[in-house]
Structures are given as structure tokens and as C-alpha cells.
C-alpha positions as CSV (number, residue, x, y, z in Angstrom):
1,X,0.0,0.0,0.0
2,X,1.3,3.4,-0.8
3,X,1.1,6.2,1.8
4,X,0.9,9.9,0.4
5,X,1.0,12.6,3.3
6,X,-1.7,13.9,1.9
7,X,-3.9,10.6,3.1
8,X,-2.3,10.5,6.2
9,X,-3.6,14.2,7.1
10,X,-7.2,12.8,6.0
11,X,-6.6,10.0,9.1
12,X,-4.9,13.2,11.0
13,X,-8.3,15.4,10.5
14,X,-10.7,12.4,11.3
15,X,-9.2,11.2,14.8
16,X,-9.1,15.3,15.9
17,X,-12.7,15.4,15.0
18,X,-13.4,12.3,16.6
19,X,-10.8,13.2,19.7
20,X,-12.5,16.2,19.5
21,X,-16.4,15.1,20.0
22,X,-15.4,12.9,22.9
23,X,-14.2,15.9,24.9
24,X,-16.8,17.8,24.1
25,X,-19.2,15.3,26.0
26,X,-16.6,16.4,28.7
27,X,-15.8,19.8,28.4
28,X,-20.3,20.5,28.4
29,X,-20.0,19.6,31.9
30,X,-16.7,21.0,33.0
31,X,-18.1,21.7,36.3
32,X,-18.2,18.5,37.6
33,X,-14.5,17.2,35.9
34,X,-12.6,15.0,38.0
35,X,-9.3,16.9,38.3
36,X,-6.0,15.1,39.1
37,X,-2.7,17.0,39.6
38,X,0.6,15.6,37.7
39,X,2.2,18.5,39.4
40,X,2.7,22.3,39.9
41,X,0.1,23.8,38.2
42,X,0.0,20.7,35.8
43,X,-3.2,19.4,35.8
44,X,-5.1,16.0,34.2
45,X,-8.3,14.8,33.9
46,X,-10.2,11.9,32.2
47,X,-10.8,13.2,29.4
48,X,-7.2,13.8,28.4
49,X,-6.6,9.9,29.0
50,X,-9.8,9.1,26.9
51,X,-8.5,11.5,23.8
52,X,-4.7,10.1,24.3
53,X,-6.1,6.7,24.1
54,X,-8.5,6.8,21.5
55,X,-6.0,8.9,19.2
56,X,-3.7,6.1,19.8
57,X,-6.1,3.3,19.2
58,X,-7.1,5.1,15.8
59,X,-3.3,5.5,14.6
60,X,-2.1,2.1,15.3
61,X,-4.7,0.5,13.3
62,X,-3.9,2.4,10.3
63,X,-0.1,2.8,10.9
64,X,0.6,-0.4,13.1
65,X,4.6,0.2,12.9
66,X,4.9,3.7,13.5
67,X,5.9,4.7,17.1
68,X,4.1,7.0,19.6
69,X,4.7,9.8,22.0
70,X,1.4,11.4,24.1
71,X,1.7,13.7,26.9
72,X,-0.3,11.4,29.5
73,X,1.2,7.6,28.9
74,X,4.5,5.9,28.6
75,X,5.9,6.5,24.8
76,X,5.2,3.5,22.6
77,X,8.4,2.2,20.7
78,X,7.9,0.3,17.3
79,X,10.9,-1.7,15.3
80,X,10.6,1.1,12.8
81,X,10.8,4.5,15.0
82,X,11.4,6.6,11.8
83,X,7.9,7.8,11.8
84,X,6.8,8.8,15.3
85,X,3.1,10.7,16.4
86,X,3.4,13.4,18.8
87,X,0.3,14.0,20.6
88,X,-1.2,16.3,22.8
89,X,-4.9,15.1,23.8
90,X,-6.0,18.5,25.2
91,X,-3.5,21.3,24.9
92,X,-4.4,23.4,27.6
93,X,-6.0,21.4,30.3
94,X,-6.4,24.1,32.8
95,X,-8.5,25.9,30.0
96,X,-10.7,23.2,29.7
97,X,-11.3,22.3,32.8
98,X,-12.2,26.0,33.2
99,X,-14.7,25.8,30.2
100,X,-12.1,27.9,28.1
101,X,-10.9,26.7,24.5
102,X,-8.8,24.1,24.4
103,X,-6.9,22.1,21.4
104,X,-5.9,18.6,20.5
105,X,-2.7,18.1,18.6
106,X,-1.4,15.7,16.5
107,X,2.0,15.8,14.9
108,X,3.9,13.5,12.4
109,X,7.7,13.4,12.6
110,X,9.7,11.6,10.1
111,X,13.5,11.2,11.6
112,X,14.2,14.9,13.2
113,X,11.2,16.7,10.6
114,X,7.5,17.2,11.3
115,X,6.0,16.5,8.0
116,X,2.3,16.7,8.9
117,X,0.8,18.2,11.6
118,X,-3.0,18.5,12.7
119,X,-4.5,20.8,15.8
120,X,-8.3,21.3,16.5
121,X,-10.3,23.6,18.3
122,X,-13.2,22.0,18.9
123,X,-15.1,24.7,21.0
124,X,-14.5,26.8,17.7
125,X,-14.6,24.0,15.0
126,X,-11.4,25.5,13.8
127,X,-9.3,22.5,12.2
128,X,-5.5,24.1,11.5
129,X,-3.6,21.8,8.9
130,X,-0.1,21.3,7.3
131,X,1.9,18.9,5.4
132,X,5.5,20.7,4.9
133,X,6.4,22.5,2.2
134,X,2.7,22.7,1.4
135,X,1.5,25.9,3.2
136,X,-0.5,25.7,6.1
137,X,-4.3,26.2,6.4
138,X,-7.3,26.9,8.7
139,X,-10.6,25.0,7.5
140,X,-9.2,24.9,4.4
141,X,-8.1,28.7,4.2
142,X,-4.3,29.2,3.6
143,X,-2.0,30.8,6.3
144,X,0.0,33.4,6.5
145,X,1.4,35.8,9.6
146,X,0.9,38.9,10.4
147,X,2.8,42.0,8.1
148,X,2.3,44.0,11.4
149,X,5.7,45.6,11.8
150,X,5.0,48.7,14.1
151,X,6.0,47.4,17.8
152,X,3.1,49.6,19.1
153,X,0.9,47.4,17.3
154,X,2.8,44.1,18.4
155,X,0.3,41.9,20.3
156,X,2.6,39.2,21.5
157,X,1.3,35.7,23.8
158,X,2.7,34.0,26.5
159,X,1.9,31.9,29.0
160,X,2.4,32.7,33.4
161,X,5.3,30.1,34.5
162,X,5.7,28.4,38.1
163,X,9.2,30.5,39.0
164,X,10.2,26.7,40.0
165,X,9.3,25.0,37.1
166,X,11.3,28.2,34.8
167,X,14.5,27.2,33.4
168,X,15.5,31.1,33.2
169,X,14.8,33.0,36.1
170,X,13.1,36.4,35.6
171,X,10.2,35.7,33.9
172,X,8.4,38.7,34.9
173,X,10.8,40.9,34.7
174,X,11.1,40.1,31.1
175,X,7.5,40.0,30.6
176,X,7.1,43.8,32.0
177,X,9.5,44.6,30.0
178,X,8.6,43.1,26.7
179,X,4.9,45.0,27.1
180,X,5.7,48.5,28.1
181,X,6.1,49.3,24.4
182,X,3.8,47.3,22.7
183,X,0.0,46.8,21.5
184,X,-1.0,44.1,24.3
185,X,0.2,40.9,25.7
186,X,-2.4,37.8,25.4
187,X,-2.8,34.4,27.0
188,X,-4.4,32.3,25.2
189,X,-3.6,29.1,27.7
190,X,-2.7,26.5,24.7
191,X,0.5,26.5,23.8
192,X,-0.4,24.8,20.4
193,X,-3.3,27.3,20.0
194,X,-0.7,30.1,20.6
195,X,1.3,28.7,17.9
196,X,-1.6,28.6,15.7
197,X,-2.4,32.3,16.1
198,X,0.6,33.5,14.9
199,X,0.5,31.4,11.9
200,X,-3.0,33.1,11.0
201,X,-2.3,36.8,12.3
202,X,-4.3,36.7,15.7
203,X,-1.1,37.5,17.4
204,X,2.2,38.7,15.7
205,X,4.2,36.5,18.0
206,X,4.4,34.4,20.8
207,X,7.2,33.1,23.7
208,X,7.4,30.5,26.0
209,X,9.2,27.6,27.8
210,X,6.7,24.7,26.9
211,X,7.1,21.2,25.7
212,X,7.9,20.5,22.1
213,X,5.2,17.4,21.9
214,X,2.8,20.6,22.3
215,X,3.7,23.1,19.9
216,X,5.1,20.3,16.9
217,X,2.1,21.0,14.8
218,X,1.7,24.7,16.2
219,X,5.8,25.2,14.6
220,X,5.4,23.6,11.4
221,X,2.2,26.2,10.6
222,X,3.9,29.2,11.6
223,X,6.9,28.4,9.5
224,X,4.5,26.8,6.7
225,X,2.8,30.5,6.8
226,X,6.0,32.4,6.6
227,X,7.3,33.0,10.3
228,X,10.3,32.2,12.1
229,X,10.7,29.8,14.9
230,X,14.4,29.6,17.0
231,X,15.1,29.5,20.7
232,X,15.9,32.7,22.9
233,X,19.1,32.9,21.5
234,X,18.4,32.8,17.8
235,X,19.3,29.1,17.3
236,X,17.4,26.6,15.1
237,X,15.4,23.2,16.8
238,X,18.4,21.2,18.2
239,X,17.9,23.7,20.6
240,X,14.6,24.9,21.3
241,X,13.2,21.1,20.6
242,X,15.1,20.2,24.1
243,X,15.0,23.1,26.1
244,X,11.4,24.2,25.2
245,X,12.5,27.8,25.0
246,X,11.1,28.8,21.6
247,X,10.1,32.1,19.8
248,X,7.4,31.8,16.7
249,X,6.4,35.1,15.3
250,X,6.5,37.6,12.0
251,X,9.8,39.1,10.8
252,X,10.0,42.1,12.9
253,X,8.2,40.4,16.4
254,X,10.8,38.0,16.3
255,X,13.3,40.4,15.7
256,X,12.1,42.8,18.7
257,X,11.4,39.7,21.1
258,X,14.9,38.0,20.2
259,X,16.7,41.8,21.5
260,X,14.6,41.5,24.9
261,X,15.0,38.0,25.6
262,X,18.8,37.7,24.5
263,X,20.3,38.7,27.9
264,X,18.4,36.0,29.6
265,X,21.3,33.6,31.2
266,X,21.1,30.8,28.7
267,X,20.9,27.2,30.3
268,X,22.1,24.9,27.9
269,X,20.6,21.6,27.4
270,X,21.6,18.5,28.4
């Protein structure tokens, strides 16, 4: 059987959708979640197990040999670990538990690439889509970031970090900073979502520390739309993959967010 990208997106699409109904059932209620803790301001609930696992259930029976990474069990390990999924059942959990929008990603990786990547919005219906090299696209509507190059009209997310859980100490210090001079500051409480944004124009750029199994899908549309991705420091993904210290924005907010978060003292991997 021959496997185009392009089919694999189609089985991409239909799980989010399907992830996407179940935790709606959930999210209609989100009063009475169940809410575990995983740690510091890292919550869980159900639902994000349910998604995880029917994702996973869905992928292996299509793509039996392909390995697995999800954010709430153990990483699956196939003989053939050049294609591996990278899935986050609910990006943003505390938004969801709070009846706030909430995403589902899904991201293909081929060796050290994302070639396809999938994230849904299911309060919104908004389905973002890419296959590299191809452009990225919002319910079928092709990407592209913001032209915005007037820092007073930056609007530039985040997220708020646990100063233990912070690699780089300061956070807001470098946060007050970074807003005194331009439009706003957002938090959208997804990291994926985040990513998403800027691919579209919602926000001209966005910085955080935040896992990469989030924000896979959420880089390849922002640099399928025409935007830059590196760490703090300028420096491409053998960086911010590990450390989770990532810009993704237009020309110019990159360009203005890389001059205020340069002096940060730089942690190197391990």
C-alpha cells in the first residue's frame, strides 16, 4: 500500500474530529471534571486519557509500525521508530477544565522533521492543517502571519510560569519589560493554540518555555505560513526542541522579542 501525506492528514483530521467530540461530551460539563494533579500547576483529567487513548487506538490501526509519543502515557516504541506521532490530547487542560478553549494536537515526525501536523479547536470548530512544504491552512483557508511591523501594534502571547518550574529566572521581569512598548500581551492558555495564532495573524508573535510534543504541529504552521521559529538565543530546533524555549512570530516580532530575551542567562541543554 502506498502512503501519500496527503492521506495520512485525512486519518490526522478524522481522529481530531473524533478526539474532538469525545471531549466535548466532557468539556459541556466542566463543572463537575474530575481533576487530578501531575504537578505544579500541571493538571489532568479523564478526558485527556480518553482523547490520548483513542488517538492512539485510531493510529495504530492504520499505521501499526509507526511509534508514539502522548503527553499522558508511557511513549510506545515500534521496530521502525522513523515515523513517530506526537500527541497532545488537550492542549491546555487548565483551560478546559475552566470551560475555556482548548486544542488537541497531532503531529507527524519523520526522523528529526514534522512533515504533517493537525490541531483542532473543537469549541470553535477551527481545524488548522499542514503537510511541509505545502502551506498551512485553517478550515481549508491558507495561512500566512501577520505583516504587522509597528512594535506599538505588536500583540505578542505567553503563558504565566511556576518561578520553580522556569528554566531562566526572571520571567516577569522580562515579561514587563517586553509589554511596556507594545499593542497588548495575550494568554491564550494552549500552547499549540498560541502557535496557531501567529500562523494566522491573531497574534504577531508568541514566547514561552513549553514542551515540544505541544507546539510540533503549532511550529510547522507558523513556519509553513512564513514565520520564524528559533530558541531565545536565535538558534534553530536542536535547541529549542530540548529546552522548550522557543520564539514563533512575524519578521519584525521576532526580531524585537529576540533583543529582549537575549540577555536572559542561557541554560544549555543536556
Amino acid at each position: 500500500m502506498t502512503i501519500t501525506y496527503e492521506s495520512v492528514l485525512d486519518d490526522m483530521v478524522a481522529v481530531a474530529r473524533e478526539a474532538g467530540a469525545l471531549t466535548l461530551s466532557h468539556f459541556k460539563r466542566f463543572r463537575d471534571i474530575e481533576i487530578g494533579i501531575k504537578g505544579p500547576a500541571d493538571f489532568v483529567s479523564d478526558a485527556d486519557k480518553e482523547s490520548e487513548l483513542l488517538i492512539r487506538r485510531y493510529l495504530f490501526e492504520r499505521y501499526p509500525d509507526w511509534s508514539f509519543t502522548g503527553e499522558e502515557f508511557p511513549p510506545v516504541d515500534k521496530d521502525d521508530q522513523e515515523y513517530r506521532w506526537l500527541v497532545d490530547p488537550i492542549d491546555g487542560t487548565t483551560n478546559f477544565i475552566n470551560g475555556m478553549h482548548y486544542t488537541i494536537s497531532i503531529a507527524l515526525r519523520r526522523g528529526n522533521e514534522t512533515v504533517a501536523g493537525v490541531l483542532y479547536n473543537p469549541p470553535a470548530d477551527e481545524m488548522f492543517t499542514a503537510i511541509k512544504g505545502q502551506g498551512a491552512f485553517m478550515n481549508g483557508e491558507r495561512l500566512k502571519v501577520s505583516e504587522q511591523t509597528d512594535i506599538g501594534l505588536m500583540t505578542v502571547g505567553t503563558g504565566l510560569p511556576i518561578p520553580s518550574l522556569s528554566l531562566y529566572p526572571g520571567a516577569y521581569e522580562r515579561l514587563d519589560a517586553i509589554r511596556a512598548p507594545i499593542g497588548a500581551v495575550r494568554i491564550v492558555g494552549s500552547a499549540a493554540n498560541s502557535c496557531a495564532y501567529v500562523a494566522m495573524g491573531r497574534l504577531t508573535g508568541y514566547y514561552e518555555e513549553t514542551g515540544f510534543v505541544d507546539t510540533a504541529s503549532g511550529i510547522l504552521f507558523v513556519e509553513e505560513a512564513g514565520g520564524i521559529v528559533t530558541d531565545w538565543w536565535g538558534r534553530g530546533p536542536e535547541y529549542f526542541e530540548r529546552t522548550g524555549a522557543m520564539i514563533v512570530a512575524n519578521k519584525a516580532t521576532h526580531a524585537y522579542l529576540l533583543e529582549m530575551l537575549k540577555g536572559v542567562p542561557r541554560k544549555e541543554p543536556r
